[in-house]
N, C-alpha and C positions, 0 to 999 in steps of 0.2 A: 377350589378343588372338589371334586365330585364326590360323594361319600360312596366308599366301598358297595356292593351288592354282595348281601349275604344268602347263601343255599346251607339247610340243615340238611345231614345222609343221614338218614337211619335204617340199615340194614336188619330186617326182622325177618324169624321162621318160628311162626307158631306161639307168636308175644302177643297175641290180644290185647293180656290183663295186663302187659306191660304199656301198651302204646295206651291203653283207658286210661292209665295211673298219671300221668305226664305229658301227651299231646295237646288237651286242649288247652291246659296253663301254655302249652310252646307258642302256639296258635297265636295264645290275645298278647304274649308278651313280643315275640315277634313276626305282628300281622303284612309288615312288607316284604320278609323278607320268605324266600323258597323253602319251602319245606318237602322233600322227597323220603317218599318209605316204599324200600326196596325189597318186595315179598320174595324170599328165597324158595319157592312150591313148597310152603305152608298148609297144612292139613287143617286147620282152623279157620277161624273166623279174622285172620290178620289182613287182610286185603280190605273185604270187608270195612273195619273197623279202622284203617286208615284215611279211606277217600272217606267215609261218612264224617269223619274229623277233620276235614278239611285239606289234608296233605295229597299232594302231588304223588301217585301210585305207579309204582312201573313193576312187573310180577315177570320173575323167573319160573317156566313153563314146570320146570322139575327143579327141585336141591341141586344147587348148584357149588355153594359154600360162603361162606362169611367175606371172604376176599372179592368173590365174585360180586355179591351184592354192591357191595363199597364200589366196584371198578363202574357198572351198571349205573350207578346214582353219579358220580364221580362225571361221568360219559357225559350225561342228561344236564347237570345241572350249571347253569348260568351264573353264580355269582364268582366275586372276586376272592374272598375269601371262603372258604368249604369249612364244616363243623362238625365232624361226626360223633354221632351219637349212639351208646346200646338201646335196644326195645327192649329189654329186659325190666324197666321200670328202676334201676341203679341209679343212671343218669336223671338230674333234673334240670328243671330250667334256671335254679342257681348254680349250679354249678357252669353256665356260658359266661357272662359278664366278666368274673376276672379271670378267666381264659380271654377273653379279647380285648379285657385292657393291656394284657400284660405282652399278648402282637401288637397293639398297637403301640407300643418301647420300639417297637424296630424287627421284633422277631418273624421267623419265616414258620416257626409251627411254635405252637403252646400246648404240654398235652396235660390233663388233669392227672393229676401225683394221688391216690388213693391210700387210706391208712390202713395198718394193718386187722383193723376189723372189718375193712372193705373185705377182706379173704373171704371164699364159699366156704375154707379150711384151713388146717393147721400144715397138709402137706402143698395145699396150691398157694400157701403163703411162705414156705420154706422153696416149693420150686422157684417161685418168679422171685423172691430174694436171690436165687441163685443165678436167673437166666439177667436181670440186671447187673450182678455181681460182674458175670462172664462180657457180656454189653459192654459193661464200662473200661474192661482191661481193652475190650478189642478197639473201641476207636476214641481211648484217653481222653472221654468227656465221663462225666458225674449223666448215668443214664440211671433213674430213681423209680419209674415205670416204666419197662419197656412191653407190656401188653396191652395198656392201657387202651380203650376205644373210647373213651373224652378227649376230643384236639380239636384244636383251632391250627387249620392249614391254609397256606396260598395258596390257592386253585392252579394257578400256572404253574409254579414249581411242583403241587404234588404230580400233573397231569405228565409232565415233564418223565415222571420216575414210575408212573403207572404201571408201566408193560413187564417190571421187576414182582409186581406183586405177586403173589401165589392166590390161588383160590379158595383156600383153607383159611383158618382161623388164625393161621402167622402173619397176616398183612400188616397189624399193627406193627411188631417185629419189626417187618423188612425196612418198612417206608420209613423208621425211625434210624437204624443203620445205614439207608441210604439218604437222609439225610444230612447224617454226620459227613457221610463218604464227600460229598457233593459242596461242603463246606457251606452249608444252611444253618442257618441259628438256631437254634430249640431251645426252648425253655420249658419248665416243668413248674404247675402252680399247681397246690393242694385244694384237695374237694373232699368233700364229703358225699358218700353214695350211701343209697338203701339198698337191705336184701334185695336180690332179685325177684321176680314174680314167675312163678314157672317153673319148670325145670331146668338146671345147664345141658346145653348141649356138648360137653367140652368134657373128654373119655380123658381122665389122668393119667393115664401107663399110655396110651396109644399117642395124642396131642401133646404130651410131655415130650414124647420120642421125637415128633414131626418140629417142634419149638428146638429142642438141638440140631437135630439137620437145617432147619434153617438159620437157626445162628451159624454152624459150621459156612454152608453156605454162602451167608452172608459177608462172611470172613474170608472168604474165596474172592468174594466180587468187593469187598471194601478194602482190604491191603494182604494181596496171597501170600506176602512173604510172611507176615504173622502168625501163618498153616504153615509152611513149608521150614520156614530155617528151625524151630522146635524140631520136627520131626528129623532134621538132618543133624541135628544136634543129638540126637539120640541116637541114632547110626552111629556117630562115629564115638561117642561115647561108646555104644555096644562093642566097636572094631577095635579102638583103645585097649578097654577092660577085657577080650579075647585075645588081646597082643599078648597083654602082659603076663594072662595065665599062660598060654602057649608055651609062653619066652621062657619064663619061672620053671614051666614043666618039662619042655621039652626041648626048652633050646633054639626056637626056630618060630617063623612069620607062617602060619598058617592059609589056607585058600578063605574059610571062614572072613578072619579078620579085613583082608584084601576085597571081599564081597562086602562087609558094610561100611569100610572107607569109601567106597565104590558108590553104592549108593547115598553114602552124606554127600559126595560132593554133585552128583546129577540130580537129586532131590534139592541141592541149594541152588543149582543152578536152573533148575526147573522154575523154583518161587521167583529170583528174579527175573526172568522173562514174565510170567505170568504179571508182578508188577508193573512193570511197563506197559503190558497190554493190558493193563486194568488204567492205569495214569494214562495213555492214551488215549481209551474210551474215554474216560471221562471229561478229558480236555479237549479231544471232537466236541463231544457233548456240549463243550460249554462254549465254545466258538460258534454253533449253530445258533444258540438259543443269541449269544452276543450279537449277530450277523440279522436274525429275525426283529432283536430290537432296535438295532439301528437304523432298520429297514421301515419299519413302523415309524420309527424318530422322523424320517425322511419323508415321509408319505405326509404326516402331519407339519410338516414344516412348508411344503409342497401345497399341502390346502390351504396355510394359513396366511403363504404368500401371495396365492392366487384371492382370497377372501378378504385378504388389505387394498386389492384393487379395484373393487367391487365399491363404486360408488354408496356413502350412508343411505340416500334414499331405496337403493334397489336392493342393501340389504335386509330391510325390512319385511319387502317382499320374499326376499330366500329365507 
C-alpha cells in the first residue's frame, strides 16, 4: 500500500519571526512532504521569508482572514492527509508525529489538546474553557480544544465540509462541529506550545462575540432541534406560569398566555422540520461521496481487469 502524501497549511499574516522560529526545523524533518504558507496581505516580510525557507507560497492580494487562508492552502494542496499549522511560532515540529500516530489508529482528524498555560490569558483561558464546555453539551462528544489550529486532517473528508467554513478566525470551530455532525472520528492528543512571537491578532470582546454566533450557528446546522425545543420549552413555560397567575387573579385564560403556547408549539415544530432538512442534507451528502467511491472502486477494477490481459512481456513495456 502506497504511503499516504502529506501537505503542511500554514496560514500567516505578518508572522515572520514566527515562520523563522520553526520552518526550517519543518523543512529538514519533513523534506518530502508539501509544505504551503498562505500569506493573508501581510505588511511584513512574511512572503518573503517563506518561499526563501523553502515552502510553497500562495499570497492573499489583501486580509482576507484566518478561514480564508486555511480554504486557499486546503484548495492548492495535494496530499492525502492535511496538517495545519499557526505561524505564530506556538506550534512546533514536535508537536506533528503524535498527531499522526494517533490518525494513523484509524482516526479522520487529531487535533493538538494545549494546556492551560498554552492561554495568551486568564480570560481567553476562561473563554475557550467555556466555548468547549458549550461544544461538548451540543454534539455529546468530550470536545477538549475546540479552537485549536494544530490538526491532523483527511484531505478528502475536510475538502468535503470546506464550503461550511467561515473566513474568520472560527474555522477551527466549525470544521470540528462539522465533523462531529458528519460522524468522523476525532481525537484530541496533548502538545505543548510556546508563546507566540508577535502580536495576536485575535480582539477578546469582538472574536469572543463572532466564537458564540458561530457556535449558535453551528448548532443550527449540527442538530436545529438542540436551538429550538429549549427555546419552546421556555414559551410555554412563560404561557403556564401567565396561566396560573391570571387564573389565581383573575379567574380567567388570558390572550398573553394563549400567544406563548402559540409560539411553543410552532417554534417546536419549526426545529423539527429544520432537523429533517439538516438529516437530509447530510445524508444526500453522504450518498454522493458513497456513489463517487464506488465509482472510483469501478474505474480501478476496470484497469485492473483490462491490465491482467496484457500479456507479461508487454507489460514491461507499459
Amino acid at each position: 500500500m502506497a504511503q499516504n502524501k502529506i501537505s503542511i497549511i500554514i496560514p500567516a499574516r505578518n508572522e515572520e519571526a514566527g515562520l523563522k522560529s520553526f520552518l526550517p526545523a519543518l523543512r529538514q524533518a519533513f523534506a518530502t512532504s508539501e509544505i504551503i504558507v498562505v500569506d493573508d496581505g501581510s505588511e511584513d516580510n512574511t512572503a518573503l521569508v517563506a518561499s526563501t525557507l523553502g515552502a510553497t507560497l500562495y499570497s492573499h492580494p489583501y486580509r482576507m482572514g484566518n478561514g480564508a487562508a486555511i480554504k486557499t492552502g486546503a484548495r492548492h494542496a495535494n496530499g492525502d492527509i492535511l496538517i495545519f499549522m499557526d505561524a505564530d511560532g506556538q506550534h512546533q515540529v514536535d508537536n506533528i508525529n503524535p498527531l499522526l500516530t494517533k490518525y494513523n489508529e484509524g482516526y479522520d482528524m487529531v487535533v493538538g489538546e494545549r494546556d492551560s498555560n498554552a492561554q495568551a490569558n486568564t480570560m481567553r483561558y476562561i473563554g475557550n474553557t467555556f466555548y468547549n464546555f458549550l461544544a461538548t453539551r451540543i454534539v455529546g462528544h468530550c470536545v477538549k480544544d475546540l479552537t485549536s489550529g494544530c490538526r491532523v486532517i483527511n484531505a478528502q473528508k475536510f475538502k468535503s465540509l470546506m464550503h461550511l467554513l467561515p473566513n474568520g478566525f472560527s474555522s477551527p470551530t466549525t470544521i470540528t462541529m462539522a465533523f462531529f455532525r458528519s460522524g468522523y472520528s476525532v481525537a484530541y492528543v496533548p502538545i505543548q506550545v510556546r508563546a507566540r512571537l508577535g502580536k495576536s491578532h485575535l480582539n477578546p470582546f469582538t472574536d469572543g462575540l463572532r466564537f458564540l454566533l458561530i457556535i449558535y450557528k453551528m448548532t443550527i446546522l449540527y442538530s436545529p432541534i438542540k436551538v429550538f425545543f429549549p427555546l419552546a420549552v421556555l414559551h410555554f413555560i412563560a404561557g403556564l406560569t401567565n396561566y396560573a397567575y391570571t387564573f389565581t387573579t383573575q379567574g380567567r385564560f388570558t390572550n398573553m398566555s394563549a400567544v406563548f403556547f402559540s409560539a411553543s408549539v410552532i417554534i417546536f415544530l419549526i426545529g423539527l422540520v429544520s432537523e429533517q432538512i439538516t438529516t437530509l442534507m447530510y445524508t444526500s451528502r453522504n450518498e454522493n461521496h458513497l456513489k463517487n467511491y464506488q465509482s472510483t472502486q469501478n474505474r480501478i477494477k476496470k484497469i485492473r481487469k483490462h491490465y491482467g490481459k496484457i500479456p507479461k512481456v508487454m507489460r514491461k513495456d507499459h
